[in-house]
Each structure stands twice: as C-alpha cells, then as structure tokens.
N, C-alpha and C positions, 0 to 999 in steps of 0.2 A: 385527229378526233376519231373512235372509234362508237361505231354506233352499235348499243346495250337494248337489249330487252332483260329484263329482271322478272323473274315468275314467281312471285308470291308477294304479298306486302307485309307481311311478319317484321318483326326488328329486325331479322337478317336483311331482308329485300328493302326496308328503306333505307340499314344502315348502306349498303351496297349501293344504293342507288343518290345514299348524301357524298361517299366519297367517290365515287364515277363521278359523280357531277364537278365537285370540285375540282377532279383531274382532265377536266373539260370536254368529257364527252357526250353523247348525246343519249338522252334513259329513258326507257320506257318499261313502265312497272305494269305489271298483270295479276289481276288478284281474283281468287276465284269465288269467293264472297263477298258479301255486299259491304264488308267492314274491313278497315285498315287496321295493321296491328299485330292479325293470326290470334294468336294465344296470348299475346301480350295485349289484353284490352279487362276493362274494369267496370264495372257500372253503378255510379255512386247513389244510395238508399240513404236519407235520413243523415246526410255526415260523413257514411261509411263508404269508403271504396270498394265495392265487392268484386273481389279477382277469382282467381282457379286457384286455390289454395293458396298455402304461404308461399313466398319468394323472397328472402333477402338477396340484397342486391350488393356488390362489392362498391364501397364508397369511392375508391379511385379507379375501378373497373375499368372498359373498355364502354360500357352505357352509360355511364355515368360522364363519361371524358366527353364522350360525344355529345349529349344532353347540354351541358355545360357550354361546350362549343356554338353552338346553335341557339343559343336561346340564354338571355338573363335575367327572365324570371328566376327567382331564386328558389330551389325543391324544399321542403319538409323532411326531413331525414330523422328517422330513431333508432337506435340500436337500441336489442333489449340487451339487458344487465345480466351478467352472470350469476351475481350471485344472489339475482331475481329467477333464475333458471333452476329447476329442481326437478332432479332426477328422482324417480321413485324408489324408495328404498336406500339412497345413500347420498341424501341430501341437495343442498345446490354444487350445482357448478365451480361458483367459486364462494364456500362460505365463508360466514363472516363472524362466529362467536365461537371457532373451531379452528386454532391455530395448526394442531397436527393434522387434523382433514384438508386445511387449507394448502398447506404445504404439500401433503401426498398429493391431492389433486392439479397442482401446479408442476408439482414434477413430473407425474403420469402423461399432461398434457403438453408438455415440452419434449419429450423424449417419446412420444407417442406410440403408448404403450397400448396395443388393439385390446386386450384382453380387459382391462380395465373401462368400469361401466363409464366413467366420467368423461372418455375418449368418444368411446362408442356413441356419447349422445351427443356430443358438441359435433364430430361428425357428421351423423346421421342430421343434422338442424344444417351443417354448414352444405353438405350435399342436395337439400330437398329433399330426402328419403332414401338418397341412395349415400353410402359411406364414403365421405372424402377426406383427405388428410390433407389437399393442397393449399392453394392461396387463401381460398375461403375457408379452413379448418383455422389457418393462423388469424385471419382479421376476424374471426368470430370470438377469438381470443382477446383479441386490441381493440374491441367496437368498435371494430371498421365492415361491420355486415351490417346494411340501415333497410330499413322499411320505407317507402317510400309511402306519403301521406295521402298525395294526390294518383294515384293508383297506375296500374300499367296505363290505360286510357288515354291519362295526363301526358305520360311521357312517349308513347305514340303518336299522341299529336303533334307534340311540336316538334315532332322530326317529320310527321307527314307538314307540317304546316311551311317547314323550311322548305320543303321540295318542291311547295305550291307557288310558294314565292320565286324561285327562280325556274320558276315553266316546266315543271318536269310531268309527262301525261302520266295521270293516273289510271288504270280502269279496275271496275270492280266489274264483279258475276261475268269474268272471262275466265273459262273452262278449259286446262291446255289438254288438248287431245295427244300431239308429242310435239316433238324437238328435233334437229338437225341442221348441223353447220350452218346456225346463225337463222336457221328457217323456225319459225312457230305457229303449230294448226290452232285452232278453236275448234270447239264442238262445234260452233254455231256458223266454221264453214269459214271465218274469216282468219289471216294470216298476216303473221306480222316478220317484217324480213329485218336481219339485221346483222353487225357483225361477229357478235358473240351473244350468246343467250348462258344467263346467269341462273342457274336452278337456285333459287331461295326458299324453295317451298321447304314443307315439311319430310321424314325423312319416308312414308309411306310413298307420300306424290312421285319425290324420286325415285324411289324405286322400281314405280309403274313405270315412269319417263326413259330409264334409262336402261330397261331389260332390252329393248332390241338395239341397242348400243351398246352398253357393257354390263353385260347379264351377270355376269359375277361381281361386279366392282364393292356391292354392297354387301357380298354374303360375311354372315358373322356377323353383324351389325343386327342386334334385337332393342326392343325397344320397354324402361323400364316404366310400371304405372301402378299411378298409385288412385287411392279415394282421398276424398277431399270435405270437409263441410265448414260453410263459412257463416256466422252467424252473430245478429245482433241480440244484447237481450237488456231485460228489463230491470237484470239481476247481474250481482259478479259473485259467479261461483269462485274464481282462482283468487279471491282478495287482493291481494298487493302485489303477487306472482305477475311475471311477465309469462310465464309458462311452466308446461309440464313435457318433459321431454323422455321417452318409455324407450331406451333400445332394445330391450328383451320383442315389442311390440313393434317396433316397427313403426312408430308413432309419436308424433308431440300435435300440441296445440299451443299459440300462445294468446292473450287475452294484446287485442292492438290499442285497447283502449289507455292500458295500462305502460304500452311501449310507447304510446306517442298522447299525453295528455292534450293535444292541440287540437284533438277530437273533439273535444270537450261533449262527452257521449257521458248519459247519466247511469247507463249501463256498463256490460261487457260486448267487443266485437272478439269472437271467436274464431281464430282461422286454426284448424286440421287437417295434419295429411297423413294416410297410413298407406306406406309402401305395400305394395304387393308381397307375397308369399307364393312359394311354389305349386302347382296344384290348385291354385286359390282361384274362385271365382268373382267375379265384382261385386255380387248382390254378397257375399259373404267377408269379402276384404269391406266393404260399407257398416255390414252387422260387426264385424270386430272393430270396424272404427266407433259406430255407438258406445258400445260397451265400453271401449277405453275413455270415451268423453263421459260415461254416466259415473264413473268410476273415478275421475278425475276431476270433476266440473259438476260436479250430482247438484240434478236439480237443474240441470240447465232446458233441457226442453218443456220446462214448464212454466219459463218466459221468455220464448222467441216472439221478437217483431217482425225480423227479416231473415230469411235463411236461403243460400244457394248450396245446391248439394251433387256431387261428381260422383259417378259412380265407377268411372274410370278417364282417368286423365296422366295420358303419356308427359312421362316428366322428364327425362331423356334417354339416347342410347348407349349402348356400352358396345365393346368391340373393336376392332382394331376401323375406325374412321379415314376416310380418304382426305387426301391434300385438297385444297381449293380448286388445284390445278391439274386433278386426276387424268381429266378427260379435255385439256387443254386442245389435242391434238384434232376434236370434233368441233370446234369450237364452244364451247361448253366450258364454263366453270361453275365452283360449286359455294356455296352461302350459309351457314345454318349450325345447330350445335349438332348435328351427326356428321361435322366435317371436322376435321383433326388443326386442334389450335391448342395452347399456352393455357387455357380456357374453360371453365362447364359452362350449363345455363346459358340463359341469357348473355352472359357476358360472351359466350363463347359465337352464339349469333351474330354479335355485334362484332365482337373480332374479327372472323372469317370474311363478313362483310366489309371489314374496311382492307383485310390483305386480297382481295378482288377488286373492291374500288382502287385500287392504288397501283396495281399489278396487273391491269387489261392487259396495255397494249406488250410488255412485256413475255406475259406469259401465252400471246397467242401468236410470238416470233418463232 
C-alpha cells in the first residue's frame, strides 16, 4: 500500500483518487476551493443545468466508463443531430432534402478534408473551440458525442460520493504552497506527508508547483480560451435547430432545449462558446460572441430568465504535454488534460487519472 496525496479535486483528482483507491492504497485529496469538481461543476436554475459553456462528452469515453462503474443511477444522454446542425452559409451538417450536398458533405467528412466548411465545423463543435479530427471529430459523426442532462455537478458527485463511501479524506480551502518527495506545505502552515503526491490540479497551479523542480517541464505548454454565455429564455430563437455552428467565427451555440426534450423547458437554453483569436482581448472575444448570437438567435436577449456569462474560460492546452510519469523520479506524478494521453477534454483528465491510479506503485520503482 502506497500512501497518495492528490492535489486538486477536479475530475482528474477524483478520478485519481477512485482508481488509487481501488488499487488499495491509501488517498488523500486536497482541494483548494470550497467545491468538488474544479471546472467540471454546474448549478441547476429552473430545469437547466448551467455549466461553463458547452461540453460534449464522449459516450464511451474514459468519464463516462468510470461514471457507469461507480454509480447505477442511469445518466440522461442527447446527442445533437447532424442534420439539425447548420452551418452558416452552406447549410446543415448532414442534409436532408439535398442528396448531392449530402453526399459531398459525407465524403469531405470522411476523408477529412480541412479546407472544407462542413469539417471545420463538426471539428471545431467535436474540440470545444479548439480544431479536432480525433476520437471525438468521428463520434460526432455516429452520435456518440451526448450532453449530459444532469450537468457536470451531477457527475462530480457521484464520483465524490463514491470516495466518501469508502473513507477517502477530503479537504477543501487547503492552499498547496509546494511539493516535494512525497512532502506537501499549506499556506496555513499545515503539511501533509506521504508517498507520492499526485499534481491534479489545474495546469497554471502546476506550473507554479513545479518551477523550483522542473522549471522547464511545462514550457510550450499555452493554454487555449475561449467566452462562454449560457442562457435560458422565454423564446426559441433557433426553432427546431439543435444549433448554429460559424468556423469562419470561431463560434457555435446549440439550443439544449431542443437536444434533450426531457428538459421539458417552455423555452430555449442556450449554451455559446467563441474561441479566442490572436491579439484578442476577453471583453472583445465576449462582444464578438454577442454579435454572433444576435445574428444567429436574434432576439434572444430580449427574453432572458437566466443567464451565466464567461468572459474567459481556459478550455485546454496545446503543446507538446508530459507523461503522468514526468517527474516520477521526485515522487510526483502528474493528473489532468495538460498531461499527454489517447485523450482531450475531460475525458483526457479522467484518463491520466486512471493511468496514475493504476500505476503508483510501479512508476515510483
């Protein structure tokens, strides 16, 4: 049995700390907020889940497997519809009263062709803003990319809930001041000792953590952000649309109301994210997110009930990413989507997390 401190309670750090446990060693999770979860948490208004922008999640993903594992409550899962999906200027996704569009677009997205808009936007939707062609560019293709009903919140819980059930110490509002070979300070002066200490935090935190350790480990590692706005209304601007998805813009929105009728919302809930641009500042990557929703959704702010709004929200990193097992040799390993896995997103938290939980005691021989 090897004894874990885990630093952050993100999906990384709990998934880390459900397969440590399971590998029978002993965990203790550190979180430096008052809430479980990190980024992956929701706050439901009136029905709706309200998250940090959109997130599809991969249906047989690495969160999803684990979720499943832990818990049989059964989830809420929608995928939206392709060829409820329209691209501006050159129709849906996948149309449906348009056999030769249908077919160029099906071939464009098999053969994936960058240059073509209907790429570019199933991409940019299957990335979170940022361009992806992998696992999740193809299940965005198969509706196998779902929304989940019951919100990040939901699905944070019950993986903290599992941990609470077999004794795992939690703390919240502990502040790691640093780290070494198994040792962890607090601001407030208190230390917690142990065999290996798992960085799960975010990839900022490590960064600070790990400069008087390995001051280069991270460099080239930037981090991508985008705006965000999520909102309920009284009206449905997109009609029948699951969404609008702009790659010229950097931008979609999709109406959740209309991906998952189990809402049963007499409205629209509108989730938005418009990636960053070079040069761009947040109060202006926010006004070009406006614009593209009054543009696309007209009329919509003039029946909001609930609105949450990001004016910057790191969505992930690019850059050549470290193994779990970078800094094996300090005792230290690593958790999170700025760590190099099979993976983005979320799922890729949850992966890193589980090749740590399963690979302590090995990778600190």
């Amino acid at each position: 049995m090897v004894r874990v401190t885990v630093v952050g309670a993100g999906l990384a750090g709990l998934a880390t700390a459900l397969y440590a446990t399971t590998a029978g060693h002993h965990v203790v999770v550190l979180e430096r907020t008052e809430r479980l979860g990190g980024r992956g948490t929701s706050q439901t208004v009136d029905g709706a889940p309200f998250g940090y922008g959109l997130h599809l999640l991969l249906k047989k993903g690495p969160l999803m497997k684990l979720v499943r594992t832990i818990s049989r409550l059964p989830m809420v899962l929608a995928s939206p519809r392709n060829d409820r999906l329209m691209i501006p200027g050159h129709g849906m996704v996948r149309p449906r009263n348009d056999v030769k569009q249908a077919v160029s677009h099906r071939r464009a997205l098999r053969s994936v062709e960058h240059e073509a808009p209907v790429v570019q936007a199933a991409s940019l939707l299957a990335g979170s803003g940022l361009p992806e062609h992998g696992p999740r560019y193809q299940a965005l293709q198969k509706h196998r990319l779902a929304w989940v009903g019951e919100g990040w919140a939901g699905l944070a819980g019950r993986m903290a809930a599992a941990l609470d059930e077999v004794g795992v110490l939690m703390e919240s509002n502990c502040t790691v001041s640093s780290v070494s070979h198994g040792r962890v300070e607090l601001e407030d002066g208190r230390t917690f000792e142990s065999d290996v200490v798992v960085l799960a935090c975010g990839f900022q935190q490590a960064r600070t953590l790990l400069k008087p350790i390995a001051p280069s480990l991270l460099e080239g590692l930037a981090t991508v952000k985008a705006s965000t706005v999520d909102v309920t209304l009284g009206s449905r601007p997109l009609g029948s649309l699951h969404g609008v998805v702009d790659p010229e813009e950097g931008a979609y929105v999709l109406d959740l109301s209309n991906v998952q009728p189990r809402l049963q919302l007499e409205g629209a809930y509108l989730s938005a994210v418009m990636a960053e641009r070079e040069g761009e500042s947040a109060d202006e990557r926010l006004d070009r997110l406006d614009r593209f929703l009054h543009r696309h959704a007209t009329g919509w702010d003039a029946h909001v009930l609930h609105q949450r709004r990001q004016r910057s929200v790191e969505v992930q990193t690019t850059g050549r990413k470290p193994s779990f097992d970078a800094c094996a040799k300090h005792g230290l390993l690593f958790a999170g989507e700025w760590v190099a896995s099979d993976h983005s997103l979320a799922d890729a938290a949850v992966e890193t997390g589980r090749l740590v939980g399963q690979n302590i005691a090995r990778a600190l021989n």
